[in-house]
C-alpha positions in Angstrom: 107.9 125.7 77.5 107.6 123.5 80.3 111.0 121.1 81.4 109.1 118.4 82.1 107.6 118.6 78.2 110.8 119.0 76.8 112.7 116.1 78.7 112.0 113.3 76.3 114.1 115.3 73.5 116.5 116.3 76.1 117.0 112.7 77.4 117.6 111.4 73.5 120.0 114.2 72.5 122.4 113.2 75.5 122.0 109.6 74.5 123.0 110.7 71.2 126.1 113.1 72.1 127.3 109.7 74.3 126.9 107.5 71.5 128.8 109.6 69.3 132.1 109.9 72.1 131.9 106.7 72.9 132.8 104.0 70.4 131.2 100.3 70.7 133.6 98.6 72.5 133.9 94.8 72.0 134.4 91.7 74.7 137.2 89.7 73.8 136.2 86.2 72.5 137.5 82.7 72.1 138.0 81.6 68.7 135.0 80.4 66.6 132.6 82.6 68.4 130.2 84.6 66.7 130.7 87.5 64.8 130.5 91.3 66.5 127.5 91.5 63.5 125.6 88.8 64.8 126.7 89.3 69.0 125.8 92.7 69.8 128.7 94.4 72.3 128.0 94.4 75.8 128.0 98.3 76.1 124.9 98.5 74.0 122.6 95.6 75.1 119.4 96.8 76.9 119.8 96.5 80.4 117.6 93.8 82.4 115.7 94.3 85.2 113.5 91.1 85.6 115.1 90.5 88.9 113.9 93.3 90.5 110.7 93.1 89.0 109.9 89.7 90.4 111.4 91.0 94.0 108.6 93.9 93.8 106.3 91.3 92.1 106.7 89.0 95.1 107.2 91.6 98.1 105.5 94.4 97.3 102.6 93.5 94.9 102.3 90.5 97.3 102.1 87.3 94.8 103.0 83.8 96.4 106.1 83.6 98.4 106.1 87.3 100.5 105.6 85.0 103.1 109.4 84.4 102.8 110.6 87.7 103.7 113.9 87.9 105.1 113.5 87.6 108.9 110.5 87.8 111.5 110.4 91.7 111.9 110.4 91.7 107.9 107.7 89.1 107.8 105.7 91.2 109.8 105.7 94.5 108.0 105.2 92.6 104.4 102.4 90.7 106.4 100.8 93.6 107.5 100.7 95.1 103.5 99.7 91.7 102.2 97.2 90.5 104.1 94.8 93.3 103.5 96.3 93.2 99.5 95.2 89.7 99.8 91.5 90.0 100.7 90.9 92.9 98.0 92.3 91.0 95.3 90.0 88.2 96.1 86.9 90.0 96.1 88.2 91.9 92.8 88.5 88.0 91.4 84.9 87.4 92.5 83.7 90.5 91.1 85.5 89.5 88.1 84.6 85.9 87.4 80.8 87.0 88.7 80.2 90.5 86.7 83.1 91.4 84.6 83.9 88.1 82.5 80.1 87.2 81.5 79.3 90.9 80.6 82.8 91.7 78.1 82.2 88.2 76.3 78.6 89.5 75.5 80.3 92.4 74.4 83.8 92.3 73.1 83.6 90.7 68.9 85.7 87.9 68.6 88.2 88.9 66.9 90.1 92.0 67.6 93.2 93.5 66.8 96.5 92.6 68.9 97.7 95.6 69.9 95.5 97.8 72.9 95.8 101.4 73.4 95.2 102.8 77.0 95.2 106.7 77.3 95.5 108.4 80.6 95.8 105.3 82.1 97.7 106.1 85.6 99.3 102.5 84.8 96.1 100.7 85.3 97.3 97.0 83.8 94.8 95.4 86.1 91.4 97.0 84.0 93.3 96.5 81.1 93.8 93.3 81.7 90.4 92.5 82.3 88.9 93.8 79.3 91.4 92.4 77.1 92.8 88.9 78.8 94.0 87.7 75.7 96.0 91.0 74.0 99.6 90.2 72.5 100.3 94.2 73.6 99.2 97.2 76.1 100.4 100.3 76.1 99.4 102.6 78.7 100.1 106.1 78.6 100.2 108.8 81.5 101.8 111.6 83.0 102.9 109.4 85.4 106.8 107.9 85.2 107.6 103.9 85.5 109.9 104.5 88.6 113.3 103.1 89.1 112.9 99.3 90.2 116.5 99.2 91.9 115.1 101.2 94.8 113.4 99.0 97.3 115.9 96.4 98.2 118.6 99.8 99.5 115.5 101.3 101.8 115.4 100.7 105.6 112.3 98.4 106.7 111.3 101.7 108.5 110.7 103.7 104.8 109.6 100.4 103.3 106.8 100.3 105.4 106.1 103.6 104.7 106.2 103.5 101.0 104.3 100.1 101.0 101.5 102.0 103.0 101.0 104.4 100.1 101.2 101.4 97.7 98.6 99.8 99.5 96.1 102.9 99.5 96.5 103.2 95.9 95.5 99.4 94.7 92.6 99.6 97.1 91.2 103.1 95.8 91.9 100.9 92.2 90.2 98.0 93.0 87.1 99.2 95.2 86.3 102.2 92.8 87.9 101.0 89.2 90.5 103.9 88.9 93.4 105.8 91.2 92.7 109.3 91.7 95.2 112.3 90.2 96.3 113.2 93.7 97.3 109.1 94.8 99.4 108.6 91.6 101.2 111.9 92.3 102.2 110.7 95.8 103.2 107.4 94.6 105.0 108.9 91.8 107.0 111.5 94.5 107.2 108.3 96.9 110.4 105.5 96.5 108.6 103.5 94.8 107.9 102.5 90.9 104.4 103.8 91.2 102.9 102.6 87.9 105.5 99.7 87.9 104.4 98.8 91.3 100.2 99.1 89.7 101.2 97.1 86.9 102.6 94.2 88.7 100.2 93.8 91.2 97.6 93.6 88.0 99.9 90.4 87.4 99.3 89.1 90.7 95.6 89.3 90.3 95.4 88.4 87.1 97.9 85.3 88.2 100.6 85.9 85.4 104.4 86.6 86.5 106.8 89.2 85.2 109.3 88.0 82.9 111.7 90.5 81.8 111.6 94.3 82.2 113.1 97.1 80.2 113.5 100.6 79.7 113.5 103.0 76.6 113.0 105.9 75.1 111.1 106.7 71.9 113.2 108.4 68.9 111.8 110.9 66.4 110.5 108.7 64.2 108.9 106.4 66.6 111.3 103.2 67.2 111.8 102.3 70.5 115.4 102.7 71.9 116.1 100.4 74.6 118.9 101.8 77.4 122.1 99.8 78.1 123.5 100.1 81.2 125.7 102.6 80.6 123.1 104.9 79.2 120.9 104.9 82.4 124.1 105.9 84.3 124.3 108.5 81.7 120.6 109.4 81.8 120.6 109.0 85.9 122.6 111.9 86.5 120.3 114.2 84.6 117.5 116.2 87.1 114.7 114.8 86.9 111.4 117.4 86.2 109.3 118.7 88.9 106.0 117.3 89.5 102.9 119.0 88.8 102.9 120.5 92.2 106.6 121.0 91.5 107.7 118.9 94.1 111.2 116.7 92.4 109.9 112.9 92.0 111.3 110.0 93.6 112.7 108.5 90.3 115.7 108.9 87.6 114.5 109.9 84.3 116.3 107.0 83.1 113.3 105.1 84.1 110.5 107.0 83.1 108.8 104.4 80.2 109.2 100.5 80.6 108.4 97.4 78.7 107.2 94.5 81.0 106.7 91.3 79.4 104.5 88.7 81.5 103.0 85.4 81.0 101.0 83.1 83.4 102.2 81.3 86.2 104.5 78.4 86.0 104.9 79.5 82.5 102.5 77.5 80.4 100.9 80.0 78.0 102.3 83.0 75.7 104.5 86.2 77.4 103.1 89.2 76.3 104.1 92.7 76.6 103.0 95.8 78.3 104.7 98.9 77.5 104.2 102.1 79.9 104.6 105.5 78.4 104.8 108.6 80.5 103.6 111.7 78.1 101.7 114.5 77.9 98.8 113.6 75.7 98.0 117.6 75.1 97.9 118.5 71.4 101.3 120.5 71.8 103.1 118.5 73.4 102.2 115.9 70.7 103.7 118.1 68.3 106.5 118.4 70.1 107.4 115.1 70.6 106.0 113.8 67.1 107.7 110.3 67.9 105.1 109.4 70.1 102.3 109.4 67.6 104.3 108.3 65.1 105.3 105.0 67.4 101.4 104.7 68.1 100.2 104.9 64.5 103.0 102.1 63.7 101.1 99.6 65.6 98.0 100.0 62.9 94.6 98.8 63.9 94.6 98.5 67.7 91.8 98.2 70.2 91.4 100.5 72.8 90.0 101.7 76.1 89.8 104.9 78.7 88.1 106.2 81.3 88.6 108.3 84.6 90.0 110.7 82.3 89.1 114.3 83.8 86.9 114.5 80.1 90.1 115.6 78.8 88.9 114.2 75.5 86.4 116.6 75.3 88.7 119.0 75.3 89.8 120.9 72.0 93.5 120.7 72.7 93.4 116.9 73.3 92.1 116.7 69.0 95.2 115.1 68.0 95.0 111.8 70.5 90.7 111.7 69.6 91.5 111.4 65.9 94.0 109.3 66.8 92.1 107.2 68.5 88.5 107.4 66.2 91.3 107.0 63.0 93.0 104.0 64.4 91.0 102.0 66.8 88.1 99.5 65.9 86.7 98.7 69.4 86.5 101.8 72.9 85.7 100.9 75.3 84.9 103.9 78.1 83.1 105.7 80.2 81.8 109.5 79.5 84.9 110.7 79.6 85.8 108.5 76.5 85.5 110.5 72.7 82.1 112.4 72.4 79.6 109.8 70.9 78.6 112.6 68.3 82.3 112.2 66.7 82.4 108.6 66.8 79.0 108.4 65.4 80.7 110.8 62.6 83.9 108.4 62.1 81.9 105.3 61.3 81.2 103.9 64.6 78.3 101.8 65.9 77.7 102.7 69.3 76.3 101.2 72.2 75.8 102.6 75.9 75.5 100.4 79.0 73.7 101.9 82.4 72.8 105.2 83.4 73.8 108.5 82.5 72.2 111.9 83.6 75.0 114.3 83.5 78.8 114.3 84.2 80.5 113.1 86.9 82.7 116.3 87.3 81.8 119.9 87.0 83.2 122.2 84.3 82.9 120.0 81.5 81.9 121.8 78.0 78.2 121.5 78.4 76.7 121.1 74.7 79.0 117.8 74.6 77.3 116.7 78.1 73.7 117.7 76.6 74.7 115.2 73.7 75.3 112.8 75.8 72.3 112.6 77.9 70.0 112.9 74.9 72.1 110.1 73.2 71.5 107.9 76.6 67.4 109.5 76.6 67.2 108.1 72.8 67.5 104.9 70.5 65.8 102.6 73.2 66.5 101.8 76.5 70.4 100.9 78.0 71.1 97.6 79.3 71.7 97.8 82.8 75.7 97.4 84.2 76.2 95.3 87.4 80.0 97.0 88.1 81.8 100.3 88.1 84.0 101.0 85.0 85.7 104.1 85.7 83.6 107.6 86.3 79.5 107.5 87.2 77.4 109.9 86.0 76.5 113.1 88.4 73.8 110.7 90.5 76.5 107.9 90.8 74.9 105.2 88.3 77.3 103.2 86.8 77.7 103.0 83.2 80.0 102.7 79.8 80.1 102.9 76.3 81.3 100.5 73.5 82.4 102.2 70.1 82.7 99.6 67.5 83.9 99.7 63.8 80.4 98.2 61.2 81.3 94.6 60.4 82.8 93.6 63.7 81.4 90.3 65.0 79.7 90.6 68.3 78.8 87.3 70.2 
């Protein structure tokens, strides 16, 4: 069995074995203070990293105020990241008052469930974002760790311009073509960096929200959320972290492998929502394995989801836990091929609607029955409307296109 599969458990069990040896200890306190029942010892309250959020919110993602770096050889290395940032997020915001915003409020019913599910996401906040604006909750799932967010302040400006150089490359391959290839979210997860943290802030900045607080967890057998104190990530820092796929050792602590960032827009007029990054291995046994990861996704109830760039891994017969999850639990998908096969979601009550072209898959070695049901799906039932942007994968020819599951009943505009 692989390490890096069985590290979640591992991770828990040595929280548990510290918790046991280590009683609560409480802070003295002047008389008529609260309770120890309703003031929570210091030794056991999540630990908080807003602060370095909103310094790799402000630096690195390049919101308002990088201009401010510390002194002019500074300025000029964060100017050099930025301004290019800059003029990519831009056309992004053209692309998605002009194409994306008019098409989804055609498309998305008004009235949706809170919660979104994101599979094989590679921490892409920035499409989720834009096909949900108003969600309370995403969750985004990967193989790909959150990324300690202590990390950039203690690098010379030598390896920060290095590491923002990799940065850059990956938000420009997300923003030009809609997703981040395997092979750039395996360098930014061996790199200094937070890698998905780092792609899920510069989402903010685009989407012009701010970060708020940030936390990390783990997930317990049964689903609940566990958020680590300060000790515990000392704990959970001295632990090896697993080797990458190419078994290079990442650049991160284990301690920091799934986060909860909660936003809101900027200047702080509107509602802070959450998204909540889980790094997992979405393959039916390691779902078994870990059975608190399906049990914390099935305790959000109806959810909304999305996918796509997803290797067709949900064509696959070992990925048949995370498709019923998702054709069980979801009322809205939106995807691209490699979202569930339309024959299943047909099969599990959904209406659904396709959006472009499609004449085969965009990668080879694919099961091909599923990719003949496709095309004859796209070939029947009338003609598709046509789709002015890229959403993930195009077909074999390069046409863009997508698919929208929906649950009977749901209002459409």
């Amino acid at each position: 069995m692989p390490l890096r599969a069985l590290f979640p458990t591992l991770i828990l069990a040595t929280l548990t074995v510290v918790a046991a040896a280590c009683p609560r200890q409480e802070a003295r306190r002047p008389a008529g203070a609260s309770s120890p029942a309703s003031q929570p010892a210091l030794a056991s309250a999540p630990a908080e990293f807003g602060e370095q959020a909103r310094w790799i919110w402000r630096l690195a993602a390049c919101a308002l105020g990088w201009q401010r770096a510390a002194d002019d050889r500074g300025r000029r290395v964060f100017e050099e990241h930025c301004r290019p940032l800059e003029t990519e997020m831009l056309a992004y915001r053209r692309l998605l008052r002009g194409s994306h915003r008019p098409f989804l409020a055609r498309v998305r019913p008004r009235r949706l469930p809170g919660s979104v599910v994101y599979p094989f996401a590679g921490g892409d906040l920035l499409s989720a974002l834009t096909v949900f604006p108003d969600a309370a909750e995403i969750t985004t799932i990967s193989l790909e760790h959150g990324g300690d967010p202590r990390v950039l302040p203690g690098l010379s400006l030598e390896r920060i311009e290095e590491q923002l150089s990799l940065l850059r490359t990956a938000l420009q391959k997300t923003f030009r073509v809609a997703h981040s290839t395997t092979r750039t979210l395996d360098e930014l997860e061996a790199s200094a960096l937070p890698g998905p943290l780092a792609l899920a802030l510069s989402a903010l900045v685009v989407h012009e929200q701010e970060p708020v607080s940030l936390r990390y967890f783990q997930i317990d057998a049964e689903g609940r959320l566990r958020y680590l104190s300060v000790a515990e990530v000392g704990v959970v820092e001295r632990l090896r972290a697993p080797p990458l796929r190419d078994g290079r050792r990442p650049g991160f602590s284990p301690a920091f492998s799934h986060f909860e960032l909660r936003f809101r827009p900027l200047g702080g007029h509107g509602p802070v929502r959450t998204h909540r990054h889980l790094a997992a291995d979405l393959e039916d046994s390691h779902l078994r394995r870990w059975p608190g990861l399906l049990q914390h996704l099935q305790s959000k109830g109806r959810v909304a989801a999305m996918t796509k760039a997803s290797s067709y891994l949900l064509w696959r017969e070992h990925f048949s836990v995370l498709r019923g999850y998702l054709l069980s639990r979801a009322d809205w998908i939106i995807c691209d091929s490699s979202g569930p096969p339309v024959r299943e979601a047909l099969a599990a009550g959904f209406v659904v609607e396709k959006f472009g072209g499609y004449r085969g898959a965009f990668l080879p070695g694919v099961p091909p029955i599923l990719d003949q049901q496709l095309q004859a799906f796209w070939r029947s039932g009338g003609t598709s409307a046509p789709l002015s942007f890229r959403f993930g994968y195009p077909d074999r020819e390069r046409r863009a296109h997508l698919l929208i599951m929906r649950r009977a009943g749901l209002v459409v505009p």
